[in-house]
N, C-alpha and C positions, 0 to 999 in steps of 0.2 A: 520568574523563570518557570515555575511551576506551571500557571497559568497556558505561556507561552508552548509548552511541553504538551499538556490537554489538547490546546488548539491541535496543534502538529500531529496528534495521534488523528483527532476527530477526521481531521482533513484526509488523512493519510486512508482510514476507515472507506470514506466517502468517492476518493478514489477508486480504491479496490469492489467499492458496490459496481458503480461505474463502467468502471473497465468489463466485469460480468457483463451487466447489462450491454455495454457494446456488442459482446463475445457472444451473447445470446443474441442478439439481435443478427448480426452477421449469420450465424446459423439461419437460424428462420428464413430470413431473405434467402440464403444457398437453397433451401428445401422449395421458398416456393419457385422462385428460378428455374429449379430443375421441374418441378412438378409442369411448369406453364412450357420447357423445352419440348417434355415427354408430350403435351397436347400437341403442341405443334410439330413433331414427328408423328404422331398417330393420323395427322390430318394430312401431309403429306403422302404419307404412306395408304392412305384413302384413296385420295385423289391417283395417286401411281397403279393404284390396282382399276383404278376404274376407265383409266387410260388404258391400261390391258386389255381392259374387258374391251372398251371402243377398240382396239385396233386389229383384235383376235376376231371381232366382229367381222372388223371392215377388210380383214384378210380372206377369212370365209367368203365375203363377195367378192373380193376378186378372182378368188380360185373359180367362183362361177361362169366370172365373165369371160376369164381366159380360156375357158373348156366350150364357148362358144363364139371365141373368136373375137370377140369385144376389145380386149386388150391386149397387151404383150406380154409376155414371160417377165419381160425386164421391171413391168409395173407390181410383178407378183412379187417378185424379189425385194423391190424395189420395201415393199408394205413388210414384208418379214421382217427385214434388216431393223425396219422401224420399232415393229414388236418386238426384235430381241432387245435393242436398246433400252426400250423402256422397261423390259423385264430384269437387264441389267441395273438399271436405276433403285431395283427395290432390295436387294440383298443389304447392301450400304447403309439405309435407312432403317432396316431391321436392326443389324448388329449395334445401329448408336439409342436406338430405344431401348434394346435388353441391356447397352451399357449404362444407359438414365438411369432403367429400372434398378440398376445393383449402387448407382450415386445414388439415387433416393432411399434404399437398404443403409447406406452405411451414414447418410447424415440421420436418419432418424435412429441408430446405434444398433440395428441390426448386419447381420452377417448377408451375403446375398443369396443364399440360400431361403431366407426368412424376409423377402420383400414385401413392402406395404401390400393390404388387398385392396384398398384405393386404384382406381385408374383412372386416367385424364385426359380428356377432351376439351377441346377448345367450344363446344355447344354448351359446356356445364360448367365453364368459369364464366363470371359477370363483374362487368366494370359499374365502378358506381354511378350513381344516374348523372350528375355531376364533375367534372373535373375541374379543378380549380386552373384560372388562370393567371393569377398572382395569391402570392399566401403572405400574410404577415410575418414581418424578420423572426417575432416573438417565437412564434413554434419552430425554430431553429434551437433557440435558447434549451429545449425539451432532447436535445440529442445527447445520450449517454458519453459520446465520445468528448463532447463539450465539457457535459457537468466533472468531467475524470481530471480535464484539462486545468480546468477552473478547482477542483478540488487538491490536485498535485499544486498550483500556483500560490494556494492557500498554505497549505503547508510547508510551503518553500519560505515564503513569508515569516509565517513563526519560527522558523530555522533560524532568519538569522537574530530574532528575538532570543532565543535562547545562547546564540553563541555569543551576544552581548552583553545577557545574563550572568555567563559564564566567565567573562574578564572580569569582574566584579567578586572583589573579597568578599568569601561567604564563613560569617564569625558567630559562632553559638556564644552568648551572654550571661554568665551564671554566677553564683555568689562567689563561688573559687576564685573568683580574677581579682578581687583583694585579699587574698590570703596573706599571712607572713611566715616564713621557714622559720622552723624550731632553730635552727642549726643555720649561720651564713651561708657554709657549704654547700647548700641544697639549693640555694638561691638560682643558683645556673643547672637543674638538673632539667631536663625535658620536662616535667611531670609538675612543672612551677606552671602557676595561673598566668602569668605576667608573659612568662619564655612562650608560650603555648600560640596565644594571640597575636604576639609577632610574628610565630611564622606561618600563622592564617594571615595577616595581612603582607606579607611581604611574598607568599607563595604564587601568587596570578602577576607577579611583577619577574619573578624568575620564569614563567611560563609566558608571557607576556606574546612573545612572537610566535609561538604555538596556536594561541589564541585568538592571534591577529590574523593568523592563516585561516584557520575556522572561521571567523567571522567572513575574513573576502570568500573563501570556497563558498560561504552559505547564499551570502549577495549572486554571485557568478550563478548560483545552481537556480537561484530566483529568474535573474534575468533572464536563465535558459528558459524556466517555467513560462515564464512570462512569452516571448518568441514562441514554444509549442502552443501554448494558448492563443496566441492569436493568430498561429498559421491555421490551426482547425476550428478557427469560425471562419477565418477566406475559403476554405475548403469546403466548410457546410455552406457555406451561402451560392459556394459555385455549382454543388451537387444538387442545391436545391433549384438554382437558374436553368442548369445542364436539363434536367428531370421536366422542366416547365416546356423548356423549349423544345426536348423528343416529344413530349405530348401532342403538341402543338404540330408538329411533323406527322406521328404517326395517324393524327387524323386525316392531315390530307390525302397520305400513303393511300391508309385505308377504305377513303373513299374512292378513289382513283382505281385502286385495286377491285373492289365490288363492283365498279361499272364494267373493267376491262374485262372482269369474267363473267359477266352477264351477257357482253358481247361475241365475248368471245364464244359462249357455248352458243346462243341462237348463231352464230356465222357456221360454227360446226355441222349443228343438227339441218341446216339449209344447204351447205355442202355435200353431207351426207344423201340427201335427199337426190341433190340435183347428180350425185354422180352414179346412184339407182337408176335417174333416167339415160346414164349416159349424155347427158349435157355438159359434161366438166371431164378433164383429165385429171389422173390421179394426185398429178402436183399438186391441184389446185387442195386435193382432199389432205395429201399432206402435210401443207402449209398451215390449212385449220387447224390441224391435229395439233402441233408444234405450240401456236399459238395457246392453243388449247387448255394445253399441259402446263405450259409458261404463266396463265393468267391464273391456273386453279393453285399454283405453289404459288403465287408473287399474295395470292392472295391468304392462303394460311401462312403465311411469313408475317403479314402486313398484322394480320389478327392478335399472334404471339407477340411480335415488338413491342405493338401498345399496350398487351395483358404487362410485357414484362417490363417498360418502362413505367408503368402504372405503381406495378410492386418496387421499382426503386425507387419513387419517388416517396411512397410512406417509407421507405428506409433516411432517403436522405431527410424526413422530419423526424426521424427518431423510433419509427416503429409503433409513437402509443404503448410502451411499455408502462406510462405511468399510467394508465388504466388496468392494470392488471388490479384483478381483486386485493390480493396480498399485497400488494402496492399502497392501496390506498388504507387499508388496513394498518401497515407499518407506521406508515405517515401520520393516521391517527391517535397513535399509540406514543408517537414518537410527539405531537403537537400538545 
C-alpha cells in the first residue's frame, strides 16, 4: 500500500507541475495574441490615415474644379461625405488599440497605467522561414495539458491500489502474541495478545462495505481519469489539424490579398491621374478609393491571421516549454 500511496502522490506532483505549465502557456499565447492584435490595429489604422490623406487630397482637387466649372457642387459633396466617413472609421480603431494596449498591461501583471514600452507592428514580427505542413502525432505527446491528463490517470490508478490495500487486514507480529495472563481473568481483557489480533483481523470484515465503496469510487474516479485523458488527446490532435489547415488558408488569403492591393493602389494612382485630366467622372475616382481602402484592410487582416494562427499553432504543440533552461535543468537533476 505504501508503495501504491508514493506512486499517487508522485502522479498527483506531476499533475499539478502540468496543470502550471498549461496555465502558463495559455498566458503566453493571450500576450502574444494580443501583441499580434495591437500590430494589426496599428496597420489598419495606418492604412485609414492614409486614406485621409488621399481623400483630403482628392477633395482639395475638386474644390478646384468646381471653382472652375469642371464639376458639380454635388461631386464636391459627394468626396466630403467620403472623407468624413473615413475619418469616422478611425476613432473606433483607436479606442480598441488603447484597449490592447491596457490587455497587454494587465497579462503581463501591470496596472494600465504602467503599459509595456514595447510596441507592435506587423513589419517587425517574422514567421518562420518554414511552416510545417504535417508534424508528427509524437510532439503532441509534449502538450502540458496531456502530461496533467496522463499524470491525474496515473494516480487514479494507484487509488484504487491502495483502496484494495486497504480491505486487507493490517496485523503488527510481535512476541506479545504468546503471552500467558497471570490471572484467568485477564485472559478476555483488551490488552491480551491473543484478543488484540482478532480484532485486527476481524476489523476490515466489519468495515467491509465501507471499503467496498472506496474501492468502486476509486475504479469509477479511474475510468473518469481515463475518458478525460483521452478526450484531450482528440482535442490536441484536432487543434493540431485545425492550426495546419488555417495555415494552409491564410497563405492563399495572403497572397490574394497582396495582389488585390497592388492592383488595387496602381488602379488608384491611374485614376487619380486621369481625373486631373478630366477624362473620368468622379464615380469613377470613388470607386478606386473604396476599393482601395477594402484591399489595404483585407490585406493587414490577411498578414495578422497568419502571424496569429502561426502562434496557435506552437500552442496547440505545447509551446516548447520543455525547452526552457530550468526545464531541462530539473530533468537533469531529476534523471
Amino acid at each position: 500500500m505504501n508503495r501504491r500511496t508514493v506512486e499517487s502522490l508522485e502522479a498527483q506532483t506531476d499533475a499539478q507541475r502540468f496543470q502550471w505549465e498549461a496555465t502558463y502557456l495559455t498566458l503566453t499565447s493571450n500576450v502574444v495574441a494580443a501583441a499580434i492584435q495591437e500590430a494589426s490595429l496599428r496597420g489598419q489604422i495606418a492604412a485609414t490615415e492614409e486614406i485621409i490623406t488621399i481623400e483630403t487630397d482628392l477633395l482639395a482637387v475638386l474644390h478646384r474644379q468646381n471653382a472652375l466649372g469642371q464639376i458639380a457642387e454635388a461631386d464636391v459633396l459627394a468626396q466630403d461625405t467620403a472623407l468624413a466617413q473615413a475619418q469616422q472609421a478611425l476613432p473606433p480603431l483607436q479606442k480598441q488599440l488603447a484597449q490592447q494596449r491596457n490587455l497587454l498591461a494587465a497579462l503581463t501583471g501591470s496596472l494600465p497605467d504602467r503599459q509595456p514600452t514595447e510596441t507592435f507592428e506587423l513589419s517587425s514580427l517574422q514567421l518562420p522561414t518554414e511552416l510545417p505542413l504535417s508534424l508528427p502525432s509524437k510532439l503532441v505527446e509534449q502538450r502540458p495539458d496531456i502530461r496533467a491528463a496522463e499524470a491525474a490517470l496515473q494516480a487514479a490508478s494507484a487509488g484504487i491500489g491502495i483502496a484494495i490495500a486497504n480491505r486487507l487486514p493490517n496485523i503488527t507480529l510481535s512476541a506479545a502474541i504468546g503471552s500467558s495472563p497471570a490471572q484467568l481473568g485477564k485472559m478476555f481483557e483488551s490488552g491480551f495478545g491473543f484478543w488484540s489480533i482478532g480484532g485486527g483481523l476481524v476489523e476490515p470484515l466489519f468495515d467491509g462495505f465501507t471499503l467496498l465503496h472506496r474501492e468502486r469510487a476509486a475504479r469509477a474516479a479511474y475510468d473518469e481519469a481515463a475518458a478525460l485523458y483521452r478526450g484531450t488527446v482528440i482535442t490536441a490532435f484536432q487543434n493540431v489539424a485545425d492550426s495546419l489547415r488555417a495555415l494552409q488558408s491564410d497563405a492563399d488569403a495572403l497572397q490574394a490579398a497582396a495582389r488585390a492591393e497592388r492592383s488595387a493602389s496602381q488602379s488608384l494612382a491611374i485614376t487619380r491621374k486621369q481625373l486631373e485630366l478630366g477624362q473620368i467622372s468622379y464615380l469613377g475616382l470613388l470607386t478606386a478609393e473604396q476599393a482601395e481602402l477594402q484591399a489595404r484592410t483585407s490585406l493587414v487582416q490577411a498578414q495578422a491571421s497568419r502571424f496569429a494562427d502561426t502562434a496557435v499553432l506552437f500552442q496547440a504543440l505545447g509551446g516548447g516549454w520543455w525547452n526552457r533552461p530550468s526545464v531541462a535543468a530539473n530533468d537533469a537533476t531529476s534523471g
